[in-house]
C-alpha positions in Angstrom: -2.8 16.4 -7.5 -3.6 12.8 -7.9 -2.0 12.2 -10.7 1.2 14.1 -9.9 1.1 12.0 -6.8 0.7 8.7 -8.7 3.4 9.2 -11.8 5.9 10.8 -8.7 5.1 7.9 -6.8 5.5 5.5 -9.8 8.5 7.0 -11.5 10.8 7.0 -7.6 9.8 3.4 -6.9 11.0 2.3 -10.6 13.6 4.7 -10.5 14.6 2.5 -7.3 13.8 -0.3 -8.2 15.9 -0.3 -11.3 19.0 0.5 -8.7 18.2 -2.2 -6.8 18.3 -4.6 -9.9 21.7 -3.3 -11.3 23.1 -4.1 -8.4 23.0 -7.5 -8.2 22.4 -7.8 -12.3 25.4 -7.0 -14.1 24.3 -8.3 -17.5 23.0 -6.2 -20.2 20.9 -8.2 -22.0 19.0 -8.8 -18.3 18.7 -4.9 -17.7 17.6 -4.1 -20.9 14.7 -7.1 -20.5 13.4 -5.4 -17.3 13.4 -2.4 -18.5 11.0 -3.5 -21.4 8.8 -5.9 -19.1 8.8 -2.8 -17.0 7.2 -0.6 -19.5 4.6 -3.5 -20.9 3.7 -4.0 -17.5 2.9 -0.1 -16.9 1.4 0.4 -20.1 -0.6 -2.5 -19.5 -2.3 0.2 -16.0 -2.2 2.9 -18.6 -4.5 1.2 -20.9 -6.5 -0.1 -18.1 -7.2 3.2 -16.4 -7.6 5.0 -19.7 -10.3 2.4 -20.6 -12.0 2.1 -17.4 -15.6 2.1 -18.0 -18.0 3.9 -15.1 -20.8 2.7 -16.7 -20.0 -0.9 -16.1 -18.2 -0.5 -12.7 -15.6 -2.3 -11.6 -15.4 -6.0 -12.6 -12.9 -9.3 -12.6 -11.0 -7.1 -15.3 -10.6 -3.9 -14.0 -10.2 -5.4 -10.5 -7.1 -7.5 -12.6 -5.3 -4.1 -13.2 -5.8 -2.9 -9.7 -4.1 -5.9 -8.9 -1.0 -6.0 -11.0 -0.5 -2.5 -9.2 -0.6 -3.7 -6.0 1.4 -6.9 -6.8 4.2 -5.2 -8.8 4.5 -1.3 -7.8 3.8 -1.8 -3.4 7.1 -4.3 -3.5 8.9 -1.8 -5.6 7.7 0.9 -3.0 9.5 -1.2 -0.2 12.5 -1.4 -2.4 12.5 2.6 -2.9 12.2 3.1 1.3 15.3 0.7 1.7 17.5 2.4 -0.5 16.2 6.1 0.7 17.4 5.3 3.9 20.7 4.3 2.3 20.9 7.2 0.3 20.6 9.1 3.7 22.8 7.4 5.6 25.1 7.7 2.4 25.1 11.6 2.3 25.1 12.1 5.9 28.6 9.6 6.0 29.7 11.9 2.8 28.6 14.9 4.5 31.0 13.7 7.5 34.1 13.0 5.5 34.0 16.1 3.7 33.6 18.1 7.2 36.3 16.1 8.3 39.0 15.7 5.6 37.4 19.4 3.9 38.3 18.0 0.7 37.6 15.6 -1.9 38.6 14.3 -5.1 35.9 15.5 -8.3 35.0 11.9 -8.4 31.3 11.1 -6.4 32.1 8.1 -5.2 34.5 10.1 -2.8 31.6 11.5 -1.6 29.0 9.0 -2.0 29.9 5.5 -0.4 29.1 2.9 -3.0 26.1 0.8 -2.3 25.7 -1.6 0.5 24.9 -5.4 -0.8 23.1 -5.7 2.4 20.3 -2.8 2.2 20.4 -4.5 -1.4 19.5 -7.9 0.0 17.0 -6.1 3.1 14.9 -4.5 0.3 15.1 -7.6 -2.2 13.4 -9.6 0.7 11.0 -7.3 2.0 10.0 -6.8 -2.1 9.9 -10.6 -2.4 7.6 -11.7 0.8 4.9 -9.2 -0.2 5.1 -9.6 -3.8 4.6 -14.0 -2.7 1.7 -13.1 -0.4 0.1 -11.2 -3.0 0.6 -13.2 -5.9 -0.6 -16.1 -3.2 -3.7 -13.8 -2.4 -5.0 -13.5 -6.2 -4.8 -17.1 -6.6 -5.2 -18.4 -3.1 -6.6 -16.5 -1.0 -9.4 -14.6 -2.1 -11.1 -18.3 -1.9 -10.0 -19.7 1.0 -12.8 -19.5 3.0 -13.0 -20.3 6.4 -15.5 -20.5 8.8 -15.1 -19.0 12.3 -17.3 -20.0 15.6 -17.7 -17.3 18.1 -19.8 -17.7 21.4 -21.3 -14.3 22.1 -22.9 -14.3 26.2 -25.9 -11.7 26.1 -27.3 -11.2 29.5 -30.8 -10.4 27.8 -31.1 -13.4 26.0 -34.0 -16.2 27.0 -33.2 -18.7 28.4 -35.2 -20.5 25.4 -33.0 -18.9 23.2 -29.6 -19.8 25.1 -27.5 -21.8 22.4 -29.0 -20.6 19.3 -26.7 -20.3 16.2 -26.4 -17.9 13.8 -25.1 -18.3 10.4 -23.4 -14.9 9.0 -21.8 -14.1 5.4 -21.6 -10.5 4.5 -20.2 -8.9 1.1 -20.4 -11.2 -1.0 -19.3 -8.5 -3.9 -20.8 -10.9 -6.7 -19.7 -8.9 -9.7 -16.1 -9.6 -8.8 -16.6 -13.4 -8.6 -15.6 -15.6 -11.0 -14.7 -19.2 -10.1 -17.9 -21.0 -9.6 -16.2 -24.5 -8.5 -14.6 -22.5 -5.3 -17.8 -21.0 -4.8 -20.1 -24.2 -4.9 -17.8 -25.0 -2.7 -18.1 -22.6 -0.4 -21.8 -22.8 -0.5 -20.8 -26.4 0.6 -19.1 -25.4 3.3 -22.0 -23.4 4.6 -24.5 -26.0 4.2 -22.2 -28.1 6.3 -22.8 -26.1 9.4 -25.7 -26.4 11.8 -27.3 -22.8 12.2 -30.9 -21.9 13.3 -30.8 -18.8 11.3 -28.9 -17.1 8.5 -28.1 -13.7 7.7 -26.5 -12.0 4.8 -25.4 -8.0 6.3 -25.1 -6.2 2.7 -23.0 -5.4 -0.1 -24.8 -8.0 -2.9 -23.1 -6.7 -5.4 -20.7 -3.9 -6.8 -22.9 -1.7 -8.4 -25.3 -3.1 -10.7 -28.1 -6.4 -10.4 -27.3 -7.8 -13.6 -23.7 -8.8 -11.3 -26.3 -11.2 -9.6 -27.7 -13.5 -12.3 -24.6 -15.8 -12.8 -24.6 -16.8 -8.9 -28.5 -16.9 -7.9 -28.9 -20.5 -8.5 -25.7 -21.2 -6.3 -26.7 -18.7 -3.7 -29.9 -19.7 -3.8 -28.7 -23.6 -2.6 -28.0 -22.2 1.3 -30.0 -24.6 3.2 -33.1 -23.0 4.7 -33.2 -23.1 8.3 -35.7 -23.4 11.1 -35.9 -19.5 11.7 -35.4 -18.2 7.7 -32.9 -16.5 5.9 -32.5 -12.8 6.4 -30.7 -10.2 4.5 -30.0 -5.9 4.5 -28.2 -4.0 1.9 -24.8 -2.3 2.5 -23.4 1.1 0.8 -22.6 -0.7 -2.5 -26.2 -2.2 -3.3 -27.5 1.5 -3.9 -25.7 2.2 -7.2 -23.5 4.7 -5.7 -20.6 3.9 -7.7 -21.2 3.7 -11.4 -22.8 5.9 -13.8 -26.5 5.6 -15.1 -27.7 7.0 -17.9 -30.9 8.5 -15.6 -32.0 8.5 -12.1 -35.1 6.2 -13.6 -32.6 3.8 -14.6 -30.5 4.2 -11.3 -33.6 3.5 -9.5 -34.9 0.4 -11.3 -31.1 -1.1 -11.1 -31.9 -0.5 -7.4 -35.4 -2.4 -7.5 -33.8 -4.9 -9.4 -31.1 -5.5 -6.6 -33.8 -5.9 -4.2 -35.7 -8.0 -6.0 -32.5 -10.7 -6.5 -32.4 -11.2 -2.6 -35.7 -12.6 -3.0 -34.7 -14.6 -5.8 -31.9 -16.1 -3.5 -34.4 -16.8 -0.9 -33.4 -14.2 1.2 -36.2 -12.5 3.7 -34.4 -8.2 2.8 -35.4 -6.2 5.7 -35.7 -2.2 5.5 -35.6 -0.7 8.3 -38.2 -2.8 9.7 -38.1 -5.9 12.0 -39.4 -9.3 12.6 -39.9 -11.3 15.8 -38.5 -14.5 16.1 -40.4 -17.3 18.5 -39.3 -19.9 20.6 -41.5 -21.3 22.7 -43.1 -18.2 24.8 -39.9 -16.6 24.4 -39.0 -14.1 21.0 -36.3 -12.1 20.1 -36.3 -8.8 17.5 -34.2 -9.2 14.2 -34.4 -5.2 13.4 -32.8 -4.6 9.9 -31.9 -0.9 8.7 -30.5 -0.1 5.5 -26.8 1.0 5.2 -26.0 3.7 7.6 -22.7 4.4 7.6 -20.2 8.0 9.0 -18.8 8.3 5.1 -21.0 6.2 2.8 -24.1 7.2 3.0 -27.2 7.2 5.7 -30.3 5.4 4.3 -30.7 3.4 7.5 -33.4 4.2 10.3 -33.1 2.0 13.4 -36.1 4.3 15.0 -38.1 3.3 12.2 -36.9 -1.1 12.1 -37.7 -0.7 15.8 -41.5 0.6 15.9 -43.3 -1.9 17.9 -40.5 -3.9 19.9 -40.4 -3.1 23.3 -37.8 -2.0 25.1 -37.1 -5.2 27.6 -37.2 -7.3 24.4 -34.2 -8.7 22.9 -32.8 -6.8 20.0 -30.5 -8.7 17.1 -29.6 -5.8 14.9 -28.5 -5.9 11.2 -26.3 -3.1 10.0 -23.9 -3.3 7.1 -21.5 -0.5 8.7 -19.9 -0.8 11.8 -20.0 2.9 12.1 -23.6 2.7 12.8 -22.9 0.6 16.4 -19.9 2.8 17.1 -21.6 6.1 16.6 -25.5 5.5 17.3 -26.5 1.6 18.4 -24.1 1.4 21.6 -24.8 5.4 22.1 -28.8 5.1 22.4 -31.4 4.8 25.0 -32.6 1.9 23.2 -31.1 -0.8 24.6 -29.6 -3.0 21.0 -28.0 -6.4 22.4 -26.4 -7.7 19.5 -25.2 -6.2 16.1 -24.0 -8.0 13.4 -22.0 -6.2 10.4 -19.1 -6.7 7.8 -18.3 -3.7 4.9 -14.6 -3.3 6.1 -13.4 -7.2 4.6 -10.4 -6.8 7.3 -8.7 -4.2 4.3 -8.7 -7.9 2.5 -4.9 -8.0 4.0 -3.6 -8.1 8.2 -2.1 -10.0 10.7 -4.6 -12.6 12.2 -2.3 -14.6 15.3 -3.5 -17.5 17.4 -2.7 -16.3 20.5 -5.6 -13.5 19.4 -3.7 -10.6 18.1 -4.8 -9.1 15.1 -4.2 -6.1 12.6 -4.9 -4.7 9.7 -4.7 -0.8 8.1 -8.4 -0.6 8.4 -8.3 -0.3 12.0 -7.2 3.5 11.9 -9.8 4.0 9.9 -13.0 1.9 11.9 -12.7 0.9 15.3 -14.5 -2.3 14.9 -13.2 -4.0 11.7 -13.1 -8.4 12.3 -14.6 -10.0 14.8 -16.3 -10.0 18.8 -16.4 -5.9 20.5 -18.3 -5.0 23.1 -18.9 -0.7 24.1 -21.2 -0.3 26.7 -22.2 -3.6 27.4 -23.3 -4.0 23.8 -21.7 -6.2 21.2 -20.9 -6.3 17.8 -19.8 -9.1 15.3 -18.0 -7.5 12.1 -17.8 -10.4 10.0 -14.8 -9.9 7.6 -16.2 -10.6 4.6 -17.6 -13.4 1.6 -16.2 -11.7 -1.4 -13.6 -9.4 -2.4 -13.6 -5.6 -4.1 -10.6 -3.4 -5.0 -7.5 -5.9 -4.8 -9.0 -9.2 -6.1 -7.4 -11.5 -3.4 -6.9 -11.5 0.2 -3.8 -11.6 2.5 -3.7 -12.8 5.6 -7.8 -11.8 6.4 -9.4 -14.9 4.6 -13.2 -14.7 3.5 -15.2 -15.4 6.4 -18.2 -17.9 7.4 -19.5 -16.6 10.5 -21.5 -19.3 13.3 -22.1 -17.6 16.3 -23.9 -19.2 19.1 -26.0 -17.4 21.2 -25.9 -17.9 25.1 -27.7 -16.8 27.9 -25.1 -15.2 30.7 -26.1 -16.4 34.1 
């Protein structure tokens, strides 16, 4: 059913898309161009899906093909719902005449109105600002990073505590990287902020530690603050989503990954905690592996939080935001703060300065970017270092989290 789905779905959205260009290219020589570069460009996904390798995963290559799709097939897709709704209006109006006049000529076009120019020029611009902001995504924006400050007002924080700054990057995705300039200077651009503490919340790598080698001497550079660097492992770190040869070799991949968030410097908590001291005052960090409603539940917050007290503080890292949405800000245990990422913000939304924001993977998790609070509890989704899937990012730019900690009064 998948592929019917995808060669329907491919063959009415070049089938419009052709009608579209006809329309305002009347020259031969032109059609019969894009209808070659057509072709090259589809047997170009062919290849790539025919060759895709499970063993290796997805990578800068595959992730290339995945983004031609998107770039050249979702404008042609707004092209094909313009001139459906034409087509509609075009039989309903021919339905009308012949109702009206009951009869008609053998020729269609007494039937069919000719095409409008206008739908023509509505679907041709529609086509053309999401083909620019994707095209401007694979080269752009999958590296703009930004950083984002957020106060977060915690009424169980000490007063000791009361302005501390956390540093948060999440997914960083490392096996689709591959521009170490823009990533040195990202790492830059982290090292350029003042933060007490620093967390990474998961997703390392795409499937496999080899992905890791390549950028462990430039993650490895984040500054080392007062309080350490901390780290927990989202849904992608376990392997899930390639092919080993044996579980033994699924399960040393998986040691391996581990083992390269020490090699970064990186304190990986599972499903345990450490205490944090300031003064006579503390706070919990509790980290759980993933735990997440569709991807898998390795994480056990009753376990990372054996020992901590109830009155204390509790920082919680959880890669999935599902995990705060469905058990953290659900339990007796009183958790403060949570910090995750996993969703990247879809990697394309609407992000306004007045505060509005959107982005398809809202319908799907109910905390995706940024600041919630659900029973008094809060969350930080941070939207994400890397990229996976489209390689490029619209509109939701990789993120560098510094939240500040206060005390509410």
């Amino acid at each position: 059913m998948f592929y019917v789905f995808l060669l329907t779905f491919i063959a009415v959205t070049d089938i419009y898309a052709y009608q579209l260009f006809k329309l305002f290219v009347k020259n031969k020589r032109a059609r019969q161009f894009y209808i070659v570069f057509t072709l090259v460009v589809l047997g170009y996904l062919i290849y790539s899906f025919f060759t895709y390798n499970r063993v290796t995963g997805q990578n800068p290559k595959s992730l290339l093909a995945i983004g031609i799709f998107l770039t050249f097939y979702i404008p042609k897709l707004w092209i094909a719902i313009f001139l459906l709704a034409e087509d509609i209006f075009r039989v309903l109006f021919g339905l009308f005449k012949l109702n009206k006049f009951s009869r008609l000529k053998n020729n269609v076009s007494d039937f069919l109105p000719r095409r409008s120019k206008l739908f023509g020029y509505l679907a041709l611009l529609a086509a053309a600002i999401h083909f620019g902001a994707f095209v401007h995504g694979i080269v752009y924006g999958r590296y703009k990073f930004r950083v984002i400050e957020q106060e977060v007002f915690l009424k169980n924080l000490p007063q000791s505590f009361d302005g501390f700054k956390v540093l948060q990057i999440s997914d960083m995705h490392l096996g689709s990287l591959d521009n170490e300039v823009e990533i040195a200077k990202a790492i830059e651009l982290i090292n350029a902020q003042e933060f007490d503490l620093f967390v990474f919340t998961g997703d390392l790598v795409n499937n496999k530690a080899t992905e890791t080698e390549r950028w462990i001497p430039f993650i490895k550079q984040i500054k080392m603050p007062k309080y350490g660097k901390y780290s927990v492992l989202g849904n992608h770190d376990y392997g899930m989503y390639v092919k080993f040869d044996s579980e033994q070799q699924k399960a040393a991949n998986f040691e391996a990954i581990k083992d390269s968030h020490q090699k970064m410097d990186f304190n990986l908590l599972l499903n345990e905690h450490v205490y944090l001291n300031n003064a006579s005052d503390s706070i919990a960090l509790l980290g759980v592996e993933n735990w997440g409603a569709r991807f898998g539940e390795q994480g056990d917050i009753t376990k990372a939080g054996q020992g901590v007290a109830p009155s204390d503080f509790k920082l919680v890292l959880s890669h999935d935001p599902s995990h705060f949405d469905l058990i953290l800000s659900q339990s007796d245990v009183w958790y403060d703060l949570t910090l995750s990422g996993h969703t990247h913000g879809f990697q394309f939304g609407f992000e306004l300065p007045n505060g509005f924001q959107w982005s398809p993977v809202s319908y799907v998790y109910k905390h995706w970017g940024g600041l919630y609070e659900q029973n008094e509890r809060f969350i930080y989704v941070n939207r994400g270092f890397g990229y996976h899937g489209y390689p490029g990012r619209v509109g939701v730019w990789p993120e560098i989290t510094v939240l500040t900690l206060r005390t509410l009064k």
